[in-house]
N, C-alpha and C positions, 0 to 999 in steps of 0.2 A: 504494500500500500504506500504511495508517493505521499512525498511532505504536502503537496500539493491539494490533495485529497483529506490528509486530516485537518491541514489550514481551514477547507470548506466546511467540515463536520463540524469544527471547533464556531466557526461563523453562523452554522444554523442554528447549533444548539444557544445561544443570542435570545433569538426572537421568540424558540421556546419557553427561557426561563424567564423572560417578559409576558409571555402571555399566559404561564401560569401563576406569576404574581399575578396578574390581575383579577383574572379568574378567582384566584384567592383572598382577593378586594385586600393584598399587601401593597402598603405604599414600598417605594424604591426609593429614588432620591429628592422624587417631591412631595410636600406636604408633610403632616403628619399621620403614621399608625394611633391612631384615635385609640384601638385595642392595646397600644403599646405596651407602658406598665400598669396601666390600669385592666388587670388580663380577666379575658372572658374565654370563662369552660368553652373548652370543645365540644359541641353538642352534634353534631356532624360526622362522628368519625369514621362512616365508611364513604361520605363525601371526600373526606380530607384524604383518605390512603389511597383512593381510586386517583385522586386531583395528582398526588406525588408519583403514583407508580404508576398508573394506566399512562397519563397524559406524555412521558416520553415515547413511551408504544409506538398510541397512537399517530402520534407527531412522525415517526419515522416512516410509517408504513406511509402516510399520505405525500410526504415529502418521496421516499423513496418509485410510488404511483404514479406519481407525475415523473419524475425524472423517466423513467422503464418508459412513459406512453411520450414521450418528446426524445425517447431514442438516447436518453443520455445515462443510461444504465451503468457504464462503466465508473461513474460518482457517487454509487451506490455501494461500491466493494469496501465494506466494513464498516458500514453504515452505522450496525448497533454500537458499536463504540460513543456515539454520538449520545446514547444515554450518560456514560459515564464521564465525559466530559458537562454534561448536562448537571451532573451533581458535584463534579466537581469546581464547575463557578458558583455552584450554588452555596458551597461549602465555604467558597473564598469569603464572598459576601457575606456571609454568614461572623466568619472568622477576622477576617482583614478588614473590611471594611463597615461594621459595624458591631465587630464587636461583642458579640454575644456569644462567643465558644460555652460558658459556663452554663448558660440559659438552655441549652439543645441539647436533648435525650438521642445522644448519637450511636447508641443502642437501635434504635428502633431508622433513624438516619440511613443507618447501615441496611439495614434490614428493607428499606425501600430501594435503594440501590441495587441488593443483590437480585428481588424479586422482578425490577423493572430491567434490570439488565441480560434477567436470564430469558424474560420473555421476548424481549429484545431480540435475542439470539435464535433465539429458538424459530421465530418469524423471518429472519434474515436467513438460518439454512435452510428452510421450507420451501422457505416463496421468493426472498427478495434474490437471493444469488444465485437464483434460477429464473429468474428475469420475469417470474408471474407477478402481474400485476393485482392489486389488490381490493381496488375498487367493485364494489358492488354490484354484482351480476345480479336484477330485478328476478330476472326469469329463473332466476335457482336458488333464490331465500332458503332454508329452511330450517327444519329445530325451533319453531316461531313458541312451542310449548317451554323448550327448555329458556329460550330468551324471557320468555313469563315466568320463568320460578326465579332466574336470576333478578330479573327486576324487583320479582316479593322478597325473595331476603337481603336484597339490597336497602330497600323499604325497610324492612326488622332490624337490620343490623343498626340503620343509621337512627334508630328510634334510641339505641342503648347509652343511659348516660357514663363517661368517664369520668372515674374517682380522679378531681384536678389539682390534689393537697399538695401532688409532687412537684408543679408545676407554679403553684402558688410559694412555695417555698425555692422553688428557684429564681423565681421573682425578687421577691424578698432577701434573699442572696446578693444579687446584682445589686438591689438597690442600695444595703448595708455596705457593699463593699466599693460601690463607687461614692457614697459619704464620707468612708473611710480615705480616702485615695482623694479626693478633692479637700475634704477638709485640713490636712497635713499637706497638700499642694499650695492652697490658696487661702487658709484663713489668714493670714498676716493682714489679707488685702480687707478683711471683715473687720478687724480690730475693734474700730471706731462704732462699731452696733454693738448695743451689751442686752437688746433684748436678744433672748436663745431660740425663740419662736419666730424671730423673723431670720435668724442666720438659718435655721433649717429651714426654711421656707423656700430662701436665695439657694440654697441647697439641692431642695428637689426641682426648682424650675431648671437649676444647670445639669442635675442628673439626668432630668427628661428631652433637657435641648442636645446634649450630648449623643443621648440614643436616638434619638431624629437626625441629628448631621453629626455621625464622628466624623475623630480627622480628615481621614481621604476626602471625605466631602466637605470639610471647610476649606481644604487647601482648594480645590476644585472656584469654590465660591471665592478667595483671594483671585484667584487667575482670573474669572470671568468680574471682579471688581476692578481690577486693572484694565479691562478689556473695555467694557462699557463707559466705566467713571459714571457709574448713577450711584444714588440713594441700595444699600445692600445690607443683607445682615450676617454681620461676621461677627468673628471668635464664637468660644462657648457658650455663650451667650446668646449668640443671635441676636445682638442687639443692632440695632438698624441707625445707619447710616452715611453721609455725604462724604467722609474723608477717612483715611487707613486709620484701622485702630487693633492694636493686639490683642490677640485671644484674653489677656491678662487685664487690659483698658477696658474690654467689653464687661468684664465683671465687675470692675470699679463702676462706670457707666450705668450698669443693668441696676448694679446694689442701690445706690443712689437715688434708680427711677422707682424701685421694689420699695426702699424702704418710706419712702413720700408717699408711695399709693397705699402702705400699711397702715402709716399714719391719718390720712384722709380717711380709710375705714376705719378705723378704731379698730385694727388688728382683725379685722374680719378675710380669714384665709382666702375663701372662695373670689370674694369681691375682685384682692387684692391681684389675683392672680389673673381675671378676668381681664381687670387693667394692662396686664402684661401680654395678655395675649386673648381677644375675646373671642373664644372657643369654649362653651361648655365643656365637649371634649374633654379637650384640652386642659381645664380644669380638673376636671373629676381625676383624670392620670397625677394632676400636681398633688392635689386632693390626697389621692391611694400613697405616692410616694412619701407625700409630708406622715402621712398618720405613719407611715410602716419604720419611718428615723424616730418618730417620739415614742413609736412602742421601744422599740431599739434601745433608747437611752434612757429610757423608766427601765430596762431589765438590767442597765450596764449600774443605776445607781441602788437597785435592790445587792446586788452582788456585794 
C-alpha cells in the first residue's frame, strides 16, 4: 500500500470524525459543550456504541461504493485501516488537544476500536477487495424479519439506564485537579480578593474556559488575532478584546470584570457568572464546577 494511499485514508477519515461529532451534537473548536462539566447521564447507550463503532463501517463501505462505481477501486486497497486512523485522531483530540486523557474510560475506547475495526475488515475481504460494490440492490432486500428484531432490541437496549457515579467522579476528578494546578499557577495574580467565594468562582469560570479552548486552540486564536487585528478573546480567560494580552493579563483583566459583577450582585453566583458570559448553559456548568471546589475544601478542612 503506497504513502500515497494512506495520505488519502488518513484525509477521509477528517470529515468522518467531523460528522460524527456532530451527529453526537459534540462541539469541536466552536462554541461551547453546554454538556461539558456540567455532565448528563448517558441515556442513549446503544445510540452512542452504534454512533462510535457502526459509523466508521458504515462511512467506509459508502466511500469505498462510490470509489468501485467511478472505477477508482484501486484507492480502496486497505481501506479498513481508515477506521483506525479514525480513532486515532480521535484519541489525539481527545489527549492533545483538549485534554481530557483522565476523563475517558479507554477501556471501553478500546473496545470500540477493536469491534469497529474488525468489522471493518471483515467487509473489506468480503466485498470491498473484490471490487463488489455495496450499495443497495432494491430487487434483493431480504431478512426484512431479522432487520425487525434488530430494530426491537435496538429499541430495549437503548431504553437501559447506565449507572453514571463513575463518570460523575471522573468529573469531579478533572475539576479538583485543574483547581489544584491553577490555583499554585496563578493565585499570586488573586492576592488582592480575600473573599474565598469569589476566588473559586474566578476559579471554575477558568476551569471551564480552559476545557472549551485548551492550548492548541488559544495558540490557534493568537495567530488568527494577528491575522484579522479585531476585537478576540484570548488567554484563559477568554477575555475579549482590541489589543495582545497574555494568557496571565486575561486573568488579571477577567478577575477585575468577575469580581465588580460579584459585587453588583451581592455575591449572587449565578447572576455573576451570567454577566461573564450570558449563557444559562453556561452557567449551570460554572454552577456544577463552583459547588464541586467548595465540597472539595469543606472535606480538605474536616481533615
Amino acid at each position: 500500500m503506497s504513502l500515497y494511499i494512506i495520505f488519502l485514508h488518513i484525509l477521509l477519515a477528517i470529515p468522518l470524525l467531523l460528522i460524527v461529532n456532530w451527529i453526537g451534537k459534540n462541539a469541536s473548536f466552536k462554541g461551547y459543550q453546554e454538556l461539558g462539566l456540567g455532565y448528563a447521564p448517558d441515556t442513549k447507550p446503544a445510540f452512542n456504541f452504534l454512533l462510535r463503532v457502526v459509523s466508521p463501517v458504515v462511512y467506509i463501505v459508502l466511500i469505498s461504493s462510490i470509489l468501485i462505481e467511478v472505477e477508482l477501486s484501486n484507492l480502496t486497497k486497505g481501506i479498513y485501516f481508515l477506521t483506525l486512523y479514525y480513532f486515532i485522531l480521535r484519541w489525539l483530540i481527545i489527549c492533545l488537544v483538549k485534554d481530557l486523557r483522565g476523563m475517558v474510560n479507554w477501556g471501553v475506547q478500546v473496545l470500540h476500536l477493536t469491534v469497529s475495526f474488525f468489522f471493518s475488515y471483515v467487509l473489506y475481504k468480503k466485498f470491498i477487495s473484490q471490487n463488489i460494490s455495496l450499495l443497495p440492490d432494491l430487487e434483493n432486500l431480504k431478512n426484512e424479519i431479522w432487520i425487525a428484531i434488530i430494530i426491537f432490541l435496538y429499541y430495549i437496549v437503548n431504553q437501559i439506564q447506565i449507572n453514571s457515579n463513575k463518570v460523575f467522579f471522573k468529573i469531579d476528578s478533572y475539576r479538583i485537579k485543574k483547581y489544584t494546578q491553577f490555583k499554585k499557577r496563578y493565585d499570586s495574580l488573586l492576592e488582592q480578593y480575600k473573599d474565598d467565594k469569589l476566588k473559586v468562582l474566578i476559579y471554575s469560570i477558568m476551569i471551564h474556559e480552559n476545557y472549551n479552548r485548551p492550548l492548541f486552540v488559544r495558540c490557534l486564536e493568537y495567530v488568527y488575532f494577528f491575522i484579522v487585528k479585531k476585537e478576540t478573546s484570548l488567554g484563559i480567560m477568554q477575555f475579549k478584546t482590541k489589543k495582545f494580552i497574555t494568557s496571565k493579563e486575561s486573568i488579571v483583566l477577567a478577575a477585575d470584570k468577575i469580581s465588580k459583577d460579584y459585587a453588583a450582585s451581592k455575591g449572587k453566583i449565578v447572576e455573576t457568572i451570567v454577566k461573564y458570559n450570558p449563557s444559562y448553559s453556561y452557567a449551570y456548568d460554572i454552577e456544577r464546577t463552583y459547588d464541586s471546589i467548595q465540597s472539595y475544601l469543606k472535606y480538605l478542612d474536616r481533615k
